[in-house]
Backbone of each chain as ProteinMPNN parsed JSONL, in Angstrom:
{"seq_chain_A": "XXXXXXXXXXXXXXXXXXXXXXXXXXXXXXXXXXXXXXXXXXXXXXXXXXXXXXXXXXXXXXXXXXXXXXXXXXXXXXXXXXXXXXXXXXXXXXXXXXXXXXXXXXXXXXXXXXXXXXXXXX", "coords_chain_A": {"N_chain_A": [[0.867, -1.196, 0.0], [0.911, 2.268, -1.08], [-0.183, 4.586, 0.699], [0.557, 5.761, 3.969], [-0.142, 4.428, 7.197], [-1.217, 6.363, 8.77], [-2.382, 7.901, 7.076], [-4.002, 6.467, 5.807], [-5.859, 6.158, 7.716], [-6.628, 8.702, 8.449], [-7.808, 9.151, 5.921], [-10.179, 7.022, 6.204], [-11.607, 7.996, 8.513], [-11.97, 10.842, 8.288], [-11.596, 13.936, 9.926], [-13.169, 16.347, 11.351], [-15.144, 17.163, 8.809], [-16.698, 19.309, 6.72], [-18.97, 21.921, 7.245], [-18.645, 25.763, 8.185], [-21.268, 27.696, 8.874], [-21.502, 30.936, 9.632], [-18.331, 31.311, 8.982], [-15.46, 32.407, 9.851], [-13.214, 32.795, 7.946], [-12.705, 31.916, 5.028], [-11.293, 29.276, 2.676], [-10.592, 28.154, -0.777], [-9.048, 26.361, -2.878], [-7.435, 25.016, -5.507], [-9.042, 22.992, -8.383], [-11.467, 22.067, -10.981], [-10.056, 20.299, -13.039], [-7.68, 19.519, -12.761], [-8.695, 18.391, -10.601], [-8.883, 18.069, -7.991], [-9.873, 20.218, -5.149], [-9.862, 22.023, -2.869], [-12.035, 22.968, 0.542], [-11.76, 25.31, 3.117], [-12.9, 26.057, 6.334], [-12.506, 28.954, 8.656], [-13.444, 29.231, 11.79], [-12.657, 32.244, 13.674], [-11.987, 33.632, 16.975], [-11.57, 35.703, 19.402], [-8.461, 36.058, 18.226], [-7.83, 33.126, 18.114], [-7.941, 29.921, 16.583], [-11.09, 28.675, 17.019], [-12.485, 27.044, 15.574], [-12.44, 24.482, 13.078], [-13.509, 23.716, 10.12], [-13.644, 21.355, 6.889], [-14.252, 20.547, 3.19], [-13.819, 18.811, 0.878], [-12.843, 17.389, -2.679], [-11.051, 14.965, -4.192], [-8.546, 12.892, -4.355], [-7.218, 10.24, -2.492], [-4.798, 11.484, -0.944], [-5.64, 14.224, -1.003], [-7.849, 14.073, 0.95], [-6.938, 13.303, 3.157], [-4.75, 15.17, 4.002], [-6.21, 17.203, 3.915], [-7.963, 16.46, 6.415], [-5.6, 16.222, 7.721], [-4.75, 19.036, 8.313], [-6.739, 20.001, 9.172], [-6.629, 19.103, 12.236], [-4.299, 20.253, 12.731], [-4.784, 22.688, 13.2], [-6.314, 23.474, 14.705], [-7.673, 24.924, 17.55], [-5.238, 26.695, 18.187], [-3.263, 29.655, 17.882], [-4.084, 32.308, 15.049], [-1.674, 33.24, 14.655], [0.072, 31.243, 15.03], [-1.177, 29.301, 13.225], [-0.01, 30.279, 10.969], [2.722, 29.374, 10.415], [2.131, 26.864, 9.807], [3.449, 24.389, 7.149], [3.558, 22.923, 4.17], [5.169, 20.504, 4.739], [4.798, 20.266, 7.3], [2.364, 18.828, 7.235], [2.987, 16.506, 5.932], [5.139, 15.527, 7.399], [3.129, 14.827, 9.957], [1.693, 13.409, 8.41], [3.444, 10.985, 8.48], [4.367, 10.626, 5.81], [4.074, 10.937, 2.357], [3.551, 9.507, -0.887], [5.359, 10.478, -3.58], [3.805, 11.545, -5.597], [1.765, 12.593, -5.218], [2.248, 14.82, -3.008], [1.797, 17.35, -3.859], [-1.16, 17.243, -3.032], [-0.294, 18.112, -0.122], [0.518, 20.614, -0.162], [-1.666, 21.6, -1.373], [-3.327, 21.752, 0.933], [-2.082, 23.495, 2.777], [-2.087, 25.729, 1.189], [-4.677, 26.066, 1.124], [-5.095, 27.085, 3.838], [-3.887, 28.99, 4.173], [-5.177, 30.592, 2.464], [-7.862, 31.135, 4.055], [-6.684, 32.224, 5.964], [-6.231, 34.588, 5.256], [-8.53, 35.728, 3.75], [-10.195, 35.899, 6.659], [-8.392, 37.977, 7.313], [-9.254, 39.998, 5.776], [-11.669, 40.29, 6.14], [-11.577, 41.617, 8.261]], "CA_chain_A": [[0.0, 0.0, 0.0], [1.7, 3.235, -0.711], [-0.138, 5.294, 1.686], [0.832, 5.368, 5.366], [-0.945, 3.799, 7.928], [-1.925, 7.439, 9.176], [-2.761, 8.719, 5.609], [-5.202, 5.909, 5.509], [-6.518, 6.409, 8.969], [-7.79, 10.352, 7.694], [-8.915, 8.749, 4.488], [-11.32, 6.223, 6.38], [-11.693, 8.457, 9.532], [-11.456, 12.446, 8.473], [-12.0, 15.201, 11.221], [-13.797, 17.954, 11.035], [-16.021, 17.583, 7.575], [-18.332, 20.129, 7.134], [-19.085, 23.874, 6.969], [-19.091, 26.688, 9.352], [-22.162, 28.733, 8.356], [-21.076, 31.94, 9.797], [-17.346, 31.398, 8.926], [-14.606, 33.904, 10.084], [-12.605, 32.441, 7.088], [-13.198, 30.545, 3.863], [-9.923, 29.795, 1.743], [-10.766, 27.767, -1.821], [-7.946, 26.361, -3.938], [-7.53, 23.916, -6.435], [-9.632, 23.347, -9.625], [-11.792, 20.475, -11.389], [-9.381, 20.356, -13.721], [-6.876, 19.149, -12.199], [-9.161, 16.901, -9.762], [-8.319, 18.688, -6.532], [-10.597, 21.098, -4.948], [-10.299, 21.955, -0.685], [-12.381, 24.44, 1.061], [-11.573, 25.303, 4.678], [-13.763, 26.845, 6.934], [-11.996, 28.649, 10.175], [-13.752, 30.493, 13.387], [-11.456, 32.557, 15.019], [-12.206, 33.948, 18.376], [-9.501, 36.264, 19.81], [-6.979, 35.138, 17.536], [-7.208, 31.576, 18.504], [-8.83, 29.403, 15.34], [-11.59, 27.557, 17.85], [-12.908, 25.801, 15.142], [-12.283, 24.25, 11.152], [-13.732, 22.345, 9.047], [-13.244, 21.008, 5.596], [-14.684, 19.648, 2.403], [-12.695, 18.071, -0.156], [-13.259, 16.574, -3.941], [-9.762, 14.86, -4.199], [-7.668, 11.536, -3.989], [-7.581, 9.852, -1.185], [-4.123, 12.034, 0.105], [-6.129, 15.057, -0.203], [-8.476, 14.142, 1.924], [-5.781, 13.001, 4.284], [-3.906, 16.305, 4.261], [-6.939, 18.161, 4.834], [-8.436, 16.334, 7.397], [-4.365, 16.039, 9.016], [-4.218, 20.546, 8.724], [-7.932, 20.986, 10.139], [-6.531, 18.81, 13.267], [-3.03, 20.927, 13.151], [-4.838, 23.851, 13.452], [-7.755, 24.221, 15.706], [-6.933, 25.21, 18.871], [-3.777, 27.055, 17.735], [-3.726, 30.958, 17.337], [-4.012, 32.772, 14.067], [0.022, 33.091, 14.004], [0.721, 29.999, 15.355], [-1.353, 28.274, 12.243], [0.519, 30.429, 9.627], [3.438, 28.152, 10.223], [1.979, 25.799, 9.001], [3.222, 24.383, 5.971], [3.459, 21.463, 3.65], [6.114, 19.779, 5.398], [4.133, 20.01, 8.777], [1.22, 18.182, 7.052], [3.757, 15.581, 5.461], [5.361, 14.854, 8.484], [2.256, 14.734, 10.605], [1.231, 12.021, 8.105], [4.304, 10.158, 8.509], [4.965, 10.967, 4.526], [3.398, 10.989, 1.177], [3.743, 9.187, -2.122], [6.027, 11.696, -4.376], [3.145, 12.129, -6.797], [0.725, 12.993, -3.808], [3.036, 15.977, -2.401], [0.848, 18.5, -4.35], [-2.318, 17.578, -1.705], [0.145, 19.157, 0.91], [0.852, 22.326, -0.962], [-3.018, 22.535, -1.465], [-3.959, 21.928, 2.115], [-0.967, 24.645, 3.312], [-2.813, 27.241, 0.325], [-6.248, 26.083, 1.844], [-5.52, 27.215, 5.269], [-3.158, 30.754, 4.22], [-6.397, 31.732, 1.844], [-9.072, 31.264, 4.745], [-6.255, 32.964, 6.729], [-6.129, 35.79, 4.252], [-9.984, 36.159, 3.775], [-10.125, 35.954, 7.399], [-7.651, 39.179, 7.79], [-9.71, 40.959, 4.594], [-12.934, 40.99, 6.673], [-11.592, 42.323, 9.32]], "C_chain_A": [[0.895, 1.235, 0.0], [1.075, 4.376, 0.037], [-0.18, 5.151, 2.667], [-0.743, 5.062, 5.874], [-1.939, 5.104, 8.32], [-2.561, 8.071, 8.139], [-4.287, 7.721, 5.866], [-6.51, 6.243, 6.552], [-6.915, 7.654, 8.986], [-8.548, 9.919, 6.626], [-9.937, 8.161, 5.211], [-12.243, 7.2, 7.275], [-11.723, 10.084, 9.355], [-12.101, 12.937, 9.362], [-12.239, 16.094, 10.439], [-14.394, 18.297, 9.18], [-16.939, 18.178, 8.224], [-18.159, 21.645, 6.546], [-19.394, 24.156, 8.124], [-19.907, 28.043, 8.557], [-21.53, 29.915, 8.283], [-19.368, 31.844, 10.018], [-16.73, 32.962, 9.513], [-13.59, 34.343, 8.617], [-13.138, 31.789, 6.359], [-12.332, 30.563, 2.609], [-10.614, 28.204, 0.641], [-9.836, 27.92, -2.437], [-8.435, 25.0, -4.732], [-8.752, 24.394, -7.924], [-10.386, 21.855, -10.451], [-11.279, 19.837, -12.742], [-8.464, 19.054, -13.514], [-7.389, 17.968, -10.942], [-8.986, 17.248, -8.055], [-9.397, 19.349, -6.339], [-10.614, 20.888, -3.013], [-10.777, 23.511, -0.421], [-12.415, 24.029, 2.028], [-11.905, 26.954, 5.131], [-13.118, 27.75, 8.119], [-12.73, 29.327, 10.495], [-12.828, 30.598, 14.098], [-11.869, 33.63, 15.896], [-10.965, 34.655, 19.144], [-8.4, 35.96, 19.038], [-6.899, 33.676, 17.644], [-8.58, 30.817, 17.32], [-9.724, 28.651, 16.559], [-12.516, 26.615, 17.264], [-13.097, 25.583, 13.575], [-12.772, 23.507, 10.68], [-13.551, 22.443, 7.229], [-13.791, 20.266, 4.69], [-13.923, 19.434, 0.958], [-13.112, 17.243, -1.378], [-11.967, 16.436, -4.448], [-9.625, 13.574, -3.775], [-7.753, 11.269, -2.422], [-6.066, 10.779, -0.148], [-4.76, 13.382, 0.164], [-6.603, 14.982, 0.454], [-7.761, 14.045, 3.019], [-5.229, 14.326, 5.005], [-5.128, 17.604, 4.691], [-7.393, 17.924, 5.742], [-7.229, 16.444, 8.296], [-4.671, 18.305, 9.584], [-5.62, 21.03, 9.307], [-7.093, 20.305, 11.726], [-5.193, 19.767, 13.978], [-3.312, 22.015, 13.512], [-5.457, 24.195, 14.316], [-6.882, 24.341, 16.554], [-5.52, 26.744, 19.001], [-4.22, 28.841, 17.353], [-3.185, 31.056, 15.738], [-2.541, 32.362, 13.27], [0.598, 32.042, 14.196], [0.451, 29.246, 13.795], [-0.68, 28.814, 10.899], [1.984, 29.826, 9.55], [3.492, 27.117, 10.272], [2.542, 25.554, 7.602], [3.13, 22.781, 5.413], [4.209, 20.337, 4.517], [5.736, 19.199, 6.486], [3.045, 18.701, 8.32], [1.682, 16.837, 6.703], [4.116, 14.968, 6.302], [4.17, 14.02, 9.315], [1.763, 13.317, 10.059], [1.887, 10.914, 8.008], [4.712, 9.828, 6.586], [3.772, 10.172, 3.494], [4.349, 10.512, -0.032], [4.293, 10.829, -3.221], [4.987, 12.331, -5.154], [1.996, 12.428, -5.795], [1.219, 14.814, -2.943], [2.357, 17.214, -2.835], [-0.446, 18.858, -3.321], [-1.583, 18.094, -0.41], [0.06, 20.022, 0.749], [-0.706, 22.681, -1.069], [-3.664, 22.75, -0.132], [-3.486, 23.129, 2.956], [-1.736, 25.743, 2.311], [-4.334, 27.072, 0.712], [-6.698, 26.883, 3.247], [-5.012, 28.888, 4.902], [-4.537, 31.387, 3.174], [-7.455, 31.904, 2.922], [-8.375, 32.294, 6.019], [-6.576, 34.482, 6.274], [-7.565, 36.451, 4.408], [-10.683, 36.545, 5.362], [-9.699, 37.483, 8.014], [-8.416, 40.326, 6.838], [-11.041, 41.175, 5.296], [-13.121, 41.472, 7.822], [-11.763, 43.552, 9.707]], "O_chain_A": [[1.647, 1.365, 0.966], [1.836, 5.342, 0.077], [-1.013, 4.283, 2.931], [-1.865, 5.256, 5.405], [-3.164, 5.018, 8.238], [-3.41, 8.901, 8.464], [-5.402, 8.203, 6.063], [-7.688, 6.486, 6.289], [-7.846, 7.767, 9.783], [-9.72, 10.229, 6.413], [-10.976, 8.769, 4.953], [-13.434, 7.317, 6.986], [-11.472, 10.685, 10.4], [-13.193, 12.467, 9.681], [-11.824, 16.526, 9.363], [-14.149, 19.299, 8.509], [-17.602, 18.066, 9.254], [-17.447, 22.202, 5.71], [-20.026, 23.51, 8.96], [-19.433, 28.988, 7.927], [-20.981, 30.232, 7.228], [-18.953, 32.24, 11.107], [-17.228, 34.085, 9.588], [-13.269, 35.466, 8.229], [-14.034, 31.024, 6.716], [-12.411, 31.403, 1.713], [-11.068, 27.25, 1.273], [-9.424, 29.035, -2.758], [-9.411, 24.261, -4.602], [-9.135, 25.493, -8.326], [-9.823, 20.76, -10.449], [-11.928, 19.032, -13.41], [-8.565, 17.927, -14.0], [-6.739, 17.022, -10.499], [-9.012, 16.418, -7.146], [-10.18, 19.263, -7.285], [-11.109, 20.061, -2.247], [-10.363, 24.61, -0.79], [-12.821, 22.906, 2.33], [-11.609, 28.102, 4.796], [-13.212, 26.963, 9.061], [-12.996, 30.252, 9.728], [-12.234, 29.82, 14.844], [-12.118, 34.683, 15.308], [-9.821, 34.264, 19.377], [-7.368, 35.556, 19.575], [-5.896, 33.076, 17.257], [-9.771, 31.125, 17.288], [-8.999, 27.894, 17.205], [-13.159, 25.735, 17.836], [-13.777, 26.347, 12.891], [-12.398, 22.346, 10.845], [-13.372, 23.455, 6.552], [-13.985, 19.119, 5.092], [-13.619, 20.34, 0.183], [-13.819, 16.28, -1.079], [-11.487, 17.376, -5.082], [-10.395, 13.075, -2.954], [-8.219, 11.926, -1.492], [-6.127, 10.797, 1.082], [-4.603, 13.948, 1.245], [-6.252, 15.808, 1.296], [-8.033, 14.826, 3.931], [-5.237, 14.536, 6.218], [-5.003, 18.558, 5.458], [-7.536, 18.917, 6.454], [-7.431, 16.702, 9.483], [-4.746, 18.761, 10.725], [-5.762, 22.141, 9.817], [-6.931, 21.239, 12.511], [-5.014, 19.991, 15.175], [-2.462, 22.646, 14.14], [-5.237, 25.292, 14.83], [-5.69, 24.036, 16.521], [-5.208, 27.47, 19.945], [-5.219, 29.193, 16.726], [-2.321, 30.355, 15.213], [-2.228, 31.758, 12.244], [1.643, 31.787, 13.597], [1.374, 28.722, 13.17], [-0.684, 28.128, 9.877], [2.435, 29.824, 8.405], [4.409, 26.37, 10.612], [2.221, 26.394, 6.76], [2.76, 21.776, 6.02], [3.607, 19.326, 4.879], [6.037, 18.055, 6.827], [2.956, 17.704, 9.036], [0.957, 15.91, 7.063], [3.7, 13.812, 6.38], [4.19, 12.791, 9.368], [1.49, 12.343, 10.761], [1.351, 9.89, 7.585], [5.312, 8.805, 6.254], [2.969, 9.267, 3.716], [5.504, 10.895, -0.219], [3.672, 11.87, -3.432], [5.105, 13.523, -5.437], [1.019, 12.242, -6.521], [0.456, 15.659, -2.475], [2.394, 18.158, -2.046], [-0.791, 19.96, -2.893], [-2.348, 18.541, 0.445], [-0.609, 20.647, 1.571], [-1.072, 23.843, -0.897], [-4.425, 23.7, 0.053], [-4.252, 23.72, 3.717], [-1.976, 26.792, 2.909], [-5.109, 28.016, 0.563], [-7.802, 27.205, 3.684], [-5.659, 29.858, 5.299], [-4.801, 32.589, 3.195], [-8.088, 32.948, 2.758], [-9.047, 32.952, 6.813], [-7.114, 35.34, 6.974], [-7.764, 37.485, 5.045], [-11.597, 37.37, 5.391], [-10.338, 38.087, 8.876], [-8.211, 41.509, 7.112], [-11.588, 42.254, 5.071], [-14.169, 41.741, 8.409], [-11.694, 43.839, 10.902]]}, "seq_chain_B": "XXXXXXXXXXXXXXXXXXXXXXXXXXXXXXXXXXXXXXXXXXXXXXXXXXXXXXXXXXXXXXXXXXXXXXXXXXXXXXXXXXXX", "coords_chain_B": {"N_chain_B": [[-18.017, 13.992, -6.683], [-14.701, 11.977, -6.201], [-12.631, 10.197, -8.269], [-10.412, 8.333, -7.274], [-11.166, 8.647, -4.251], [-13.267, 7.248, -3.922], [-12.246, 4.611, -5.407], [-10.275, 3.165, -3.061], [-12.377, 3.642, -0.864], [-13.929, 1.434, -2.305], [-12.303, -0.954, -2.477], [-11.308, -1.024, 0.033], [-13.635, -2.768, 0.945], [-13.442, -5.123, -0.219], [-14.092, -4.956, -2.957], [-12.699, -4.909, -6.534], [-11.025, -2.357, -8.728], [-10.698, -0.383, -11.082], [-9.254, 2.973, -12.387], [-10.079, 5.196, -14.389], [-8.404, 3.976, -18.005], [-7.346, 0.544, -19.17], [-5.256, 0.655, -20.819], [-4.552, 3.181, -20.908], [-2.975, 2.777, -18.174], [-1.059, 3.692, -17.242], [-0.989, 6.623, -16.921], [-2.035, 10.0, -15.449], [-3.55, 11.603, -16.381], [-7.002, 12.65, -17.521], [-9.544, 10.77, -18.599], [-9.371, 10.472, -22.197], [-11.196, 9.692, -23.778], [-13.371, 10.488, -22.273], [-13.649, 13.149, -22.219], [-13.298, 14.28, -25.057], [-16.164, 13.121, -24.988], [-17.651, 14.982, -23.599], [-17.675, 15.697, -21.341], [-17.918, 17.124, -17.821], [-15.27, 18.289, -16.376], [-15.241, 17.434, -13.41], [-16.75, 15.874, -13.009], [-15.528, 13.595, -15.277], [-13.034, 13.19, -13.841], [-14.733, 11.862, -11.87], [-14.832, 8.939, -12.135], [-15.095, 5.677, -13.126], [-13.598, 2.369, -13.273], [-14.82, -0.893, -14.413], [-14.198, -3.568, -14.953], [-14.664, -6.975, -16.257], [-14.718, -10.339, -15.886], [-14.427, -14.279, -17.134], [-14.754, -15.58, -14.195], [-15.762, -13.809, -12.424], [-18.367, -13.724, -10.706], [-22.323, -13.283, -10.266], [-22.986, -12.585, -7.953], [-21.428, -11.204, -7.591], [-21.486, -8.564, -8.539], [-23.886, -8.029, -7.117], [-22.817, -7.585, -4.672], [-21.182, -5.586, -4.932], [-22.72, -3.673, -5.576], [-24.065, -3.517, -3.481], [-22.833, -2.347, -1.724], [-21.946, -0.133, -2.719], [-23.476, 2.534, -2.635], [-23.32, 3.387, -0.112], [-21.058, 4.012, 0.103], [-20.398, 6.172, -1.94], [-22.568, 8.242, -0.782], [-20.937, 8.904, 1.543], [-18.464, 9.924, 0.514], [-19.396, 11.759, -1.168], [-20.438, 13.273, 0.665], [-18.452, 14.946, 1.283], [-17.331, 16.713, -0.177], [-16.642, 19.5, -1.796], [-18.27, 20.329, -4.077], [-20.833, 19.019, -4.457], [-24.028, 19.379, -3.54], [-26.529, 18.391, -2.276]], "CA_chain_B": [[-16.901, 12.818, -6.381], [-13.391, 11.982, -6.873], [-12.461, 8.071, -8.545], [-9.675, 7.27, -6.349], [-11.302, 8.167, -3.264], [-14.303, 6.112, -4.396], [-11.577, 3.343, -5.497], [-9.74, 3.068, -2.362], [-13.206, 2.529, -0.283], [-14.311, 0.108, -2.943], [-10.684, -1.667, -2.592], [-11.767, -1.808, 1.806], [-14.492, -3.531, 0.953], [-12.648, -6.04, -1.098], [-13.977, -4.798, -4.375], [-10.875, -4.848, -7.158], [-11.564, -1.924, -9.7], [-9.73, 0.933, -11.615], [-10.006, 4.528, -12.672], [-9.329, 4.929, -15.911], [-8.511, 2.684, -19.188], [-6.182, -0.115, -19.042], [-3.912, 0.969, -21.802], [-3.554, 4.086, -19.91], [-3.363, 2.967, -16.544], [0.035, 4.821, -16.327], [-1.224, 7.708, -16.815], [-2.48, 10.084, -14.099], [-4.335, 12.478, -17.486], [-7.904, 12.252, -17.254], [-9.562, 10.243, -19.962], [-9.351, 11.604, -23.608], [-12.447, 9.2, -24.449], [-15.098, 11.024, -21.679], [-13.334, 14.214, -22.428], [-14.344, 13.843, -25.839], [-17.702, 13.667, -24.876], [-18.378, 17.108, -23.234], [-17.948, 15.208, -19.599], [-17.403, 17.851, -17.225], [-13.892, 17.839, -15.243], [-15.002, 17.124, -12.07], [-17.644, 14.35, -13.673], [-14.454, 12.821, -15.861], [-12.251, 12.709, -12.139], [-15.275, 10.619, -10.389], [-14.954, 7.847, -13.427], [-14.558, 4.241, -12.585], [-13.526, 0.815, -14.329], [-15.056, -2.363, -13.748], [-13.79, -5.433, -15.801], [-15.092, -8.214, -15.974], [-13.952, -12.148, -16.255], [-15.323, -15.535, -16.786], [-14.327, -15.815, -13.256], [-16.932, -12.975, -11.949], [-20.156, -14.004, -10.491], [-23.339, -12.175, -10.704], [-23.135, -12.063, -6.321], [-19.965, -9.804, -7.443], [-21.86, -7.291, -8.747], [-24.791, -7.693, -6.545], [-22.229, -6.802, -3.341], [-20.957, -4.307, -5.224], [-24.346, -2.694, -5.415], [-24.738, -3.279, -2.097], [-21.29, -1.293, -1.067], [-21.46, 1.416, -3.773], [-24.478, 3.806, -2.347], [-23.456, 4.146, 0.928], [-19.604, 4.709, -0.256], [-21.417, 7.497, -2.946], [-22.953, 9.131, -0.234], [-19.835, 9.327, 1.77], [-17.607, 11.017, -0.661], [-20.389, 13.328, -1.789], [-20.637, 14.327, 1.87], [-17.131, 15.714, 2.205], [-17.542, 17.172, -1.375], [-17.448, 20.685, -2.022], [-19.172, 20.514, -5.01], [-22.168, 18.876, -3.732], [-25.099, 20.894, -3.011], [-26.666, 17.468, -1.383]], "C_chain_B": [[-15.533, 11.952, -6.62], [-13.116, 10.47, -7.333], [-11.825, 7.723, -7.317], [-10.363, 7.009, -4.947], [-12.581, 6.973, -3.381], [-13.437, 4.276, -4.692], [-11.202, 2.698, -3.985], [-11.296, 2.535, -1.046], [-13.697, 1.739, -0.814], [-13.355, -1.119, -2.141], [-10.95, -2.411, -0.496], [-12.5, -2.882, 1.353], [-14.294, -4.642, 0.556], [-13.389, -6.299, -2.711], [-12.724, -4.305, -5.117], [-11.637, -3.96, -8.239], [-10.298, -0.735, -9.978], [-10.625, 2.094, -11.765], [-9.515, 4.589, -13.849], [-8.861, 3.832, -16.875], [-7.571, 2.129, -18.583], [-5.225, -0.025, -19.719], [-3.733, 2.144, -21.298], [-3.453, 4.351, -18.357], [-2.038, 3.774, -15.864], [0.229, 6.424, -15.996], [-2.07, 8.457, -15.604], [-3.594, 11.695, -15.431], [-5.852, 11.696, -17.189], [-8.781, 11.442, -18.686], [-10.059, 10.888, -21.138], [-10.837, 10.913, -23.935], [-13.457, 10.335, -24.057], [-14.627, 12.42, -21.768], [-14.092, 14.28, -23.972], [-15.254, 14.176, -26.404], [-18.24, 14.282, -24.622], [-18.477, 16.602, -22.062], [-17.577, 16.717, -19.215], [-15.797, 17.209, -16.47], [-14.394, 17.139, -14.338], [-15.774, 16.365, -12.476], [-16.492, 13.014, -13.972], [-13.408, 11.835, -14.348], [-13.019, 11.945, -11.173], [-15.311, 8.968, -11.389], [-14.589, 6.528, -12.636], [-14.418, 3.122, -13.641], [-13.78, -0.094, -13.956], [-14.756, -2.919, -14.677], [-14.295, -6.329, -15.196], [-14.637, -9.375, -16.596], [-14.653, -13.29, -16.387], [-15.489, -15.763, -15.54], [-15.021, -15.021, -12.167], [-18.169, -13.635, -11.945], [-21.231, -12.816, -10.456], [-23.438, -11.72, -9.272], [-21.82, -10.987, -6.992], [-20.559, -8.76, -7.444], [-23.049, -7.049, -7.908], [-23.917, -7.284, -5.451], [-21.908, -5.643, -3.935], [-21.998, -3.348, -4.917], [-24.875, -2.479, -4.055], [-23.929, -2.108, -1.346], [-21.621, -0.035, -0.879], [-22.287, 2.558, -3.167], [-23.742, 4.213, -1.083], [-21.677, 5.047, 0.888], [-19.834, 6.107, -1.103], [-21.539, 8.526, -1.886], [-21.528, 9.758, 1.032], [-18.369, 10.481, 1.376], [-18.082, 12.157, -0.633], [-20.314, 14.015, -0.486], [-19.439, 15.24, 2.541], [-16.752, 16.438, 0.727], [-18.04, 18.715, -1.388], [-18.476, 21.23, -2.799], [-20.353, 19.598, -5.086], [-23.0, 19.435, -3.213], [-25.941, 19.589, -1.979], [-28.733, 18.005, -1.161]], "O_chain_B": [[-15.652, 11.123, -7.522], [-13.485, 9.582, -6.563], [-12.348, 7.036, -6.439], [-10.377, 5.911, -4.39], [-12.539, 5.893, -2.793], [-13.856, 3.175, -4.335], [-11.841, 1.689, -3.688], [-11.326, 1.44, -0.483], [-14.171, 0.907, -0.039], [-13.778, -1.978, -1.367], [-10.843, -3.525, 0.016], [-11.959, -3.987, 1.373], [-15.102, -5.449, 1.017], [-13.335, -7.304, -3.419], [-11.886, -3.545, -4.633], [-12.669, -4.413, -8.734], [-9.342, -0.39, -9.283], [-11.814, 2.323, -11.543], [-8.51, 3.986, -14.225], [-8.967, 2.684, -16.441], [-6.914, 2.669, -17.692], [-4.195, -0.593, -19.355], [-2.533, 2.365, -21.138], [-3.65, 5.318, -17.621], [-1.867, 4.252, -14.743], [0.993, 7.116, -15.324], [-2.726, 7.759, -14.832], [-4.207, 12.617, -14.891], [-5.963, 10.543, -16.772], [-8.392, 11.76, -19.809], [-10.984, 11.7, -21.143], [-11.674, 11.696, -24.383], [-14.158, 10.979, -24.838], [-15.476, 13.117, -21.213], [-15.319, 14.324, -24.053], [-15.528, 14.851, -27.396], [-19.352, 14.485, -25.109], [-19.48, 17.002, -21.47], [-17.048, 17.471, -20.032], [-15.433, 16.07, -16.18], [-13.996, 15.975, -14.357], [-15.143, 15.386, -12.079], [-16.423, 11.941, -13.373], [-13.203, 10.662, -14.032], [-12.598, 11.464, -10.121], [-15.975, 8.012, -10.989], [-13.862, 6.482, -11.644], [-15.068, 3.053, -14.684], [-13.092, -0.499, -13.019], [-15.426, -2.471, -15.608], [-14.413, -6.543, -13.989], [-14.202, -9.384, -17.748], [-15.65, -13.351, -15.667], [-16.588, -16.298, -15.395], [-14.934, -15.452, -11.017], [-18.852, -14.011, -12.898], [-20.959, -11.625, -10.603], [-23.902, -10.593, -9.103], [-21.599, -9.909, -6.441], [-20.374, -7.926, -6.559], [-23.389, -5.867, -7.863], [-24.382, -6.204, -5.085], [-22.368, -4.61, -3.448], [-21.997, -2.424, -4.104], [-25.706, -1.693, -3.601], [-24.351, -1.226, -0.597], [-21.68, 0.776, 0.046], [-21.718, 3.649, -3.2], [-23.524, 5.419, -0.961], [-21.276, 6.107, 1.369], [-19.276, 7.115, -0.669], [-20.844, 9.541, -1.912], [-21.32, 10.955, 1.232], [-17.699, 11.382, 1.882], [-17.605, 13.235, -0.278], [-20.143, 15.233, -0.456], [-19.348, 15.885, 3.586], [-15.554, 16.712, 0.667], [-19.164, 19.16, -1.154], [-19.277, 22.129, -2.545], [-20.815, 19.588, -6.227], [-22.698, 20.127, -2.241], [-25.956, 19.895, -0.786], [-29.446, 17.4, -0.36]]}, "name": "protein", "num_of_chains": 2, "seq": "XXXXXXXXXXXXXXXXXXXXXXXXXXXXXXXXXXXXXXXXXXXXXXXXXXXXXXXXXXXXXXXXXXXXXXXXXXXXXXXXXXXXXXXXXXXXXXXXXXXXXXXXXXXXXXXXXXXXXXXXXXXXXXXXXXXXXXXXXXXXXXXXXXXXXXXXXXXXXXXXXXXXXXXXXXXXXXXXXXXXXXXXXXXXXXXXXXXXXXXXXXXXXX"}
């Protein structure tokens, strides 16, 4: 099987699907083009994200990588989650198939656009 | 709905299936046939392959059928592009 034990264990198991109606954030990347598509939801409360969710039309490591960066983030303030990046999400999953490494990079541009949109309606 | 993730819970279940043709299973391009046809993208990317063998029973495809809806609705539910 080339995806980890933990990759699989978000694929069967993801956290935090869904929508947050009254979002604080809402970052959209990808394209159906390309077969990808993650939108992530955050509420942030004082600075501190207290709650994300995510919906995903993607391989089984996107789903992975988004359900791994909603769990990396909640809890975590604003600045804490903008160092987040691919690498964090990679690790976290105990690593990704080379041709998979792209669903990091989209889950890391999923979370800095809902960050972004987040700071634009402020 | 995306193929692979649709493959991959088929594949739990211990259904054996692909995404795409067999002459281009090395490819990771989406197929030129349902392209083509005016598929949409994100239609073309939920595509699946079943083959079949002398060696297939007709219970194959009836579990399948039994699998496939609730795996469907799964997907779709973590699907942005699902209105649902």
């Amino acid at each position: 099987m080339i995806y980890s034990d933990k990759v699989m264990e978000h694929f069967e198991n993801p956290r935090n699907v869904g929508v947050i109606e009254d979002a604080s954030g809402v970052g959209t990347v990808g394209n159906p083009a390309c077969g990808d598509i993650m939108k992530l939801y955050i509420k942030v409360i004082d600075e501190k994200i207290e709650d994300v969710k995510f919906k995903t039309f993607g391989c089984g490591a996107a789903v992975a990588t988004s359900s791994m960066v909603t769990e990396l983030v909640k809890g975590k303030t604003v600045e804490e989650a903008l160092l987040i990046t691919n690498k964090t999400v990679i690790e976290a999953l105990d690593g990704l198939p080379k041709n998979k490494i792209h669903c990091s990079v989209l889950a890391e541009d999923a979370l800095k656009a809902a960050i972004e949109d987040y700071h634009d309606s402020e | 709905m995306e193929g692979e993730s649709l493959l991959i819970n088929l594949d739990l279940k211990g259904v054996a299936l692909s995404t795409g043709s067999a002459c281009t299973s090395g490819s990771l391009e989406p197929s030129h046939v349902l392209q083509a046809m005016g598929i949409p993208h994100e239609v073309i990317h939920g595509s699946l392959r079943f083959s079949f063998s002398s060696m297939n029973t007709k219970e194959d495809v009836e579990y399948t059928m039994e699998v496939l809806p609730a795996i469907v609705e799964k997907v779709r539910a973590m699907s942005p592009l699902w209105e649902g």
